[in-house]
N, C-alpha and C positions, 0 to 999 in steps of 0.2 A: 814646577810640577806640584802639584796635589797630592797631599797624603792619601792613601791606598787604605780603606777600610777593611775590617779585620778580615772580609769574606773573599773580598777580590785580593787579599795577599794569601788567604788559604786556596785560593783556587790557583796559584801558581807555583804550589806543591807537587814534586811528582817525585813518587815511590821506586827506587829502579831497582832492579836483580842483576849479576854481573854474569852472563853465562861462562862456564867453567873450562869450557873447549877454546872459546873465539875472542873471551874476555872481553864481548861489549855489554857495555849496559842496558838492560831492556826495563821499558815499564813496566809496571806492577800488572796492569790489564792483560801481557801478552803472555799466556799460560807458557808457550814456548820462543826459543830464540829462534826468529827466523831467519839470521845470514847461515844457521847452522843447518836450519833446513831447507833451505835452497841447496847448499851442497850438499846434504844428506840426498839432494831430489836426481841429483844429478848423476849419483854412484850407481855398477853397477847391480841388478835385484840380486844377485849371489854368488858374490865375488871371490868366496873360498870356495867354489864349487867347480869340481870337471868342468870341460868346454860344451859337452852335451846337456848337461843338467840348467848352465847358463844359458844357452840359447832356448831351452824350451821354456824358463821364465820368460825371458824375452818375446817368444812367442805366444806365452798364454797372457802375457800383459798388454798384447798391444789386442788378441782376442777379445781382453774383458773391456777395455779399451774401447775397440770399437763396436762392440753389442752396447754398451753405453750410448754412443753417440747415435747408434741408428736402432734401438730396440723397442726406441721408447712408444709409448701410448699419446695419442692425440688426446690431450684435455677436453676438445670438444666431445670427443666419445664416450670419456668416464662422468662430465655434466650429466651428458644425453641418458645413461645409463640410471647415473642417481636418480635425475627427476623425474623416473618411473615410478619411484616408490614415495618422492619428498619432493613437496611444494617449494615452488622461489628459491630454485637451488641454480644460479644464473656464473657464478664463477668458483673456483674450490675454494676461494675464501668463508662464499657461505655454508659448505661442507661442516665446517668447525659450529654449527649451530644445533648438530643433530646429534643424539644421545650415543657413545662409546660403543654399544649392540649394531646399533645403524651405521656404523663406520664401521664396528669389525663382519657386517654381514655382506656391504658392499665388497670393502677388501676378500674377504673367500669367495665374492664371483673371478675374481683376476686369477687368484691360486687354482679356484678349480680348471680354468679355461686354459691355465698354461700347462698342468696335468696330464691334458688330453694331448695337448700339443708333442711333448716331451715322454708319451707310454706310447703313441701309433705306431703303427706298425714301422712304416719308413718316416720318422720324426726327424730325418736329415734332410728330405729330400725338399722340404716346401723353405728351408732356411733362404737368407740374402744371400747373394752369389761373395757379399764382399768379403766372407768367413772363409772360403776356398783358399785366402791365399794363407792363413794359418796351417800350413798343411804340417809342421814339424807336431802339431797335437793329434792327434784319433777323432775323428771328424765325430765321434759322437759325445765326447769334452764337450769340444768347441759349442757343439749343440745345445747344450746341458745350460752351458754358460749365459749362452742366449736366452733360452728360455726362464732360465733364475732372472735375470737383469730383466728382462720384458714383464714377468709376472712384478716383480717389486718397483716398473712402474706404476701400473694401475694399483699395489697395496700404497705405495708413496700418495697419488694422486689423492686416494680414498681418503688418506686421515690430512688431505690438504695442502700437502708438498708437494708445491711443482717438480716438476724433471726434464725442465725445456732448457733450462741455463745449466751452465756450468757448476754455478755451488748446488743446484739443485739432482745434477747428476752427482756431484762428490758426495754429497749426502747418503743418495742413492748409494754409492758404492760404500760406503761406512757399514753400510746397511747391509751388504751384499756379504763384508767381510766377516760382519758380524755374526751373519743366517751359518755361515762355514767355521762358526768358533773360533774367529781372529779377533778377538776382543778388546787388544789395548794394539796403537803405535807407537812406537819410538819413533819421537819427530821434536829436532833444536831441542836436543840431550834433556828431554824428559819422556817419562812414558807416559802416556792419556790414554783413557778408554774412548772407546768410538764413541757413546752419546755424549762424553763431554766433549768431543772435537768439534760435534753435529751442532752442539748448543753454544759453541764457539765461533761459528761458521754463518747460525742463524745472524750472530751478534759482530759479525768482522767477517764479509764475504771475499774482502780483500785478500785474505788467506786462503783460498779456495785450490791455488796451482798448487800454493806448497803442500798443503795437504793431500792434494791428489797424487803429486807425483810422487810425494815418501807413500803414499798407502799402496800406490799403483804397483811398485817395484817389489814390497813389503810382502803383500798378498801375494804376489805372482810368484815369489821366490818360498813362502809359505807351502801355497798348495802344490808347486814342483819335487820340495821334499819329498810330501807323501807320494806323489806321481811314481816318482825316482824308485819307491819302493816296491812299485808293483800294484799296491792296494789302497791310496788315499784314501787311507781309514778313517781318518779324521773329516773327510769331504764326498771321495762316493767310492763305491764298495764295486771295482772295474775288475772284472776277468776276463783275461788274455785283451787286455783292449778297449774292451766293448762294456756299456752300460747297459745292463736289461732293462726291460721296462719297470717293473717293478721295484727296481734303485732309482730309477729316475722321479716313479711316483714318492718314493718314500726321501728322496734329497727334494725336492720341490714344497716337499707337507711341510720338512725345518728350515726350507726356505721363507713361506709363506708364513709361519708360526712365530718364529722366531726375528722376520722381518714388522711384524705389527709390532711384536713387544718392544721391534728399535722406535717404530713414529708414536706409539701411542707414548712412551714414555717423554718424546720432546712435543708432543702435543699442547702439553701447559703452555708448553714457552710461546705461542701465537697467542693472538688476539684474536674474540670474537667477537662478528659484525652485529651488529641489530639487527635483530628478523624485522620486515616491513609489517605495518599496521595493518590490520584487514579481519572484518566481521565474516562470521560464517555462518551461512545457514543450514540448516541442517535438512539433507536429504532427504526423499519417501521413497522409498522402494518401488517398485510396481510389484506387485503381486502376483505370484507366481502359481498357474492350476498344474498338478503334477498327475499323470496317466500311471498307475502303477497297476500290474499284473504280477501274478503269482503263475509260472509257468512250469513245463517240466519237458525236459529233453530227455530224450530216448538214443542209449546208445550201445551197442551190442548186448542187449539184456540188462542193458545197468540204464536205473533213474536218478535223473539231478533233476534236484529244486533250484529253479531259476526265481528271484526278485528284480521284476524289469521296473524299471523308471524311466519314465521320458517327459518335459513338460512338453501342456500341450500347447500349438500353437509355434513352436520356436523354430528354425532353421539347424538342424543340429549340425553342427561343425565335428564330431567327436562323439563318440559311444567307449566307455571306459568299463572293464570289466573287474568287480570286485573281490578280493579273495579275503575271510578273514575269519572270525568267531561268526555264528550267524546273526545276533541281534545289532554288533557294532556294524557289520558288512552293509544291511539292509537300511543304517542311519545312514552310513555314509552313500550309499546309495542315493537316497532321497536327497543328500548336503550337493550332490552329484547337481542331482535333476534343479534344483534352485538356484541353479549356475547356471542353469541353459545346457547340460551337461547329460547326454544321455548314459545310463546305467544299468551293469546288470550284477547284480549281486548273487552270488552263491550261496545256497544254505546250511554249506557244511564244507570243512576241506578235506580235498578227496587225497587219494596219493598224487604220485607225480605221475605215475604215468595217465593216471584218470583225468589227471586237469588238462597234461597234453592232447590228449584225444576231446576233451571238453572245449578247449580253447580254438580247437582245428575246425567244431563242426559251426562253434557261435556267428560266425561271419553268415554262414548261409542259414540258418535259424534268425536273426536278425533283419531278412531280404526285407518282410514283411513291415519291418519298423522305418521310423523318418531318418535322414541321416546320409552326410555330403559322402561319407569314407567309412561304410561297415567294415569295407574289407581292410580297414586298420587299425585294430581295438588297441586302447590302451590300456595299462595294467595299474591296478591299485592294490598292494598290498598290504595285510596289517597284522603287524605281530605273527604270529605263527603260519598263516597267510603269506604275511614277505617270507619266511622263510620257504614256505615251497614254491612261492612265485623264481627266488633267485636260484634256485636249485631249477628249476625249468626252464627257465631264461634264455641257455645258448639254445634249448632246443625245437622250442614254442616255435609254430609255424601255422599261419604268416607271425613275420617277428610284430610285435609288438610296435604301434608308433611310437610309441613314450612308455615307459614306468615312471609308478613312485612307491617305493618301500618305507611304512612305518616302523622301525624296531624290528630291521631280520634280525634273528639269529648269527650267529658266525657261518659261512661254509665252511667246510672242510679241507677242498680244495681248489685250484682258480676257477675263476664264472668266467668266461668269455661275454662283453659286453657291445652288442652290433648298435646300439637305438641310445636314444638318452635316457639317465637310468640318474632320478633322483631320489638318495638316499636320508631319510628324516629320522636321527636319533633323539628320541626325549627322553627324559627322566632318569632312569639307572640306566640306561642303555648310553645314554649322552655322555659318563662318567667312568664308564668300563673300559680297559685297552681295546684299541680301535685299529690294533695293528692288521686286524682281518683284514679292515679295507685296500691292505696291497693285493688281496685275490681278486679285484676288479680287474680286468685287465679289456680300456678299452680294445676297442677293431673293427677298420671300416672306415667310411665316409662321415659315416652318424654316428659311430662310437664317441659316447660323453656321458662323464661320470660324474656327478653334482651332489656334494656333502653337508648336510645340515646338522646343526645340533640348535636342542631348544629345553626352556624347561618345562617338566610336565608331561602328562602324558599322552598319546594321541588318542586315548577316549573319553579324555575331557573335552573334545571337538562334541562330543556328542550329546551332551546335554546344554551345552549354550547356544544363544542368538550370533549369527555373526555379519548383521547386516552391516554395523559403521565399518570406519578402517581398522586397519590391525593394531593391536595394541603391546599382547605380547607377544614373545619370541612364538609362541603358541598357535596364536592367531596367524604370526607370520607364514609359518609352515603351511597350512593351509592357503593362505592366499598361494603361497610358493607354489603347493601341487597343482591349483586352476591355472597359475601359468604355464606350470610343465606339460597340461592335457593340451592347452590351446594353441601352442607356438607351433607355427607352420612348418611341415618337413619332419 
């Protein structure tokens, strides 16, 4: 035989650690011993605990368990979704090509959507029949759980992680532990934090059971403590049982918050593809004639200034009625009508009970103008506007097809929400505690409640051009409300 050169005898080098329980030796690469953790997978989740306390780990792990296996989101759906907004977006590998804003905006459509799911009224009722057999938990846990694990798959999907495999659901549930401030395991006698397990996992998926099944046990026996107490303080905030809506919105928002900061921090650790080669030409607009009128409705001895907009010539799908300062109302008005967007803008805001009575008579004052569906105006609110739009909201009659609120104010106390109702914070409003937003309280069929934050202000809409695509978070918002006015239903 042949002498062995210096590289091929350094590469038959290996590093070992002796673990301290099982005394075998592990290589240097395996952060923990895993014959320790295979038996650690196998113990039971809380083994110095009552017999009652152990069977409801039991049974809230085989819950989280199977909201895993069947919770998740079809990858084809969260593609379909993206490349609404981004070009040659064909598998979620090409996801990783689009700027950290455009991942964390996609991810808040899943958090808001599971929101709504997790505030309705009967949020149990539309669940999989396979959560039934979990009955030793409060069917509206069980619920809870479902809806966290389904929402973090679409945020998973959004920054790129699949959740169709196995390491791809353990991930997931790192993820899950982590949104509920479980933040390290003890697994093969060392303690890890979840992202390095996750970046463990990216790199040696062959560890996938072990770590499932010490996290699976780990967790379940975790959140059964606080259970046991009456009030999982630390997870959701339950009396007599029962989760209100408003815990479920407010555990879902540090689910969703707190689940981004887990993918976007193992983000680095993937690869990104090469976007495909392609020239672009640049658009012409068509040019848009807009019909504007300066009206005035009459109504028990009281006069409003009406600013109507309509272009001419279009098919109007939608008539959106403006509430705001009068000079931004009457821009955005017209930002309305250059969308193919009919408008009425207001020239002053009145009280609430004026607007209710304003809003009741606009439908038949309108008969005269084009337009598929007068009798279902949609609302634009802006600044002190949103504020009396949301303070009118449950009451407005006919409801509203759609809102969208610039910077309301806080209410004071809940809004009931029947319609879809998109909310756009910019600038200091973006930055301010936003714990008001638990007074949404969707209800209904169409109850949906949609959260934005941007920077800047929404009267800087008013002085720019906004013919190309969007550029910032700014621009976004806008595009965002022409989709809110136009989606059918």
């Amino acid at each position: 035989m042949g002498n062995m050169t210096a590289s091929e005898s350094q590469e038959q080098v290996f590093y070992l650690w002796e673990c301290p329980k099982c005394g075998i030796a592990n290589q240097s690469n395996l952060i923990f011993c895993p014959n320790c953790a295979f038996n650690e997978g196998l113990a039971e989740p809380a083994p110095n605990s009552p017999e009652k306390i152990s069977k409801i780990a039991e049974a809230l792990g085989g819950a989280i368990d199977w909201s895993l296996k069947h919770g998740q989101l079809k990858s084809a759906d969260v593609l379909a979704h993206a490349a609404r907004r981004n070009r040659d977006i064909h598998s979620l590998a090409d996801l990783r090509r689009l700027s950290p804003t455009a991942l964390d905006r996609l991810a808040d459509s899943y958090l808001n959507f599971n929101r709504l799911g997790a505030t309705g009224a009967g949020f149990t009722a539309g669940l999989p029949g396979g959560l039934a057999a979990f009955a030793t938990i409060p069917a509206d846990i069980t619920a809870l759980v479902y809806f966290a694990l389904h929402c973090l798959s679409g945020i998973s999907q959004s920054y790129s992680f699949e959740t169709a495999t196995e390491t791809g659901q353990t991930l997931q549930l790192l993820a899950f532990a982590y949104s509920c401030k479980f933040e390290t395991l003890v697994i093969g006698q060392r303690r890890l934090e979840n992202v390095q397990l996750a970046a463990d996992l990216l790199q040696n998926p062959e560890h996938t059971r072990l770590v499932k099944a010490c996290l699976l046990k780990q967790l379940a026996a975790f959140l059964t403590v606080d259970f046991a107490k009456t009030s999982w303080a630390t997870f959701l905030p339950v009396v007599g049982g029962v989760v209100n809506g408003v815990d479920n919105f407010w555990f879902l928002g540090e689910t969703g918050k707190r689940g981004k900061q887990f993918y976007r921090a193992l983000r680095p650790l993937l690869p990104v593809p090469p976007g495909p080669a392609r020239s672009i030409a640049p658009a012409t607009p068509a040019p848009v004639t807009l019909e504007v009128r300066e009206e005035t409705l009459e109504l028990t001895g009281q006069s409003f200034g009406l600013y109507v907009v309509s272009p001419v010539g279009e098919d109007l799908a939608a008539w959106v009625v403006v509430v705001g300062e009068k000079a931004a109302a009457a821009q955005f008005a017209e930002r309305l009508g250059l969308a193919g967007i009919g408008a009425v803008a207001l020239d002053a805001t009145p009280g609430v009970e004026d607007f209710k009575g304003v809003w009741a008579a606009l439908p038949g004052f309108l008969e005269n103008f084009p337009g598929e569906n007068i009798e279902e105006l949609s609302l634009l609110g802006l600044g002190a506007g949103a504020a009396l739009a949301l303070e009118a909201l449950p009451d407005l009659r006919p409801q509203p097809g759609s809102a969208v609120l610039y910077d309301p104010a806080p209410p004071v106390k809940p809004v009931r929400v029947e319609r879809p109702l998109l909310v756009q914070l910019g600038g200091e409003a973006s930055g301010q505690d936003t714990g008001w937003l638990h007074y949404l309280q969707p209800t209904g069929e169409k109850g949906l409640i949609s959260i934005n934050t941007f920077d800047g202000s929404f009267e800087d809409l008013t002085g720019r051009p906004l013919s190309g695509p969007p550029q910032t978070g700014l621009e976004w918002s806008w595009k965002d409300a022409l989709d809110w006015f136009r989606r059918p239903g």
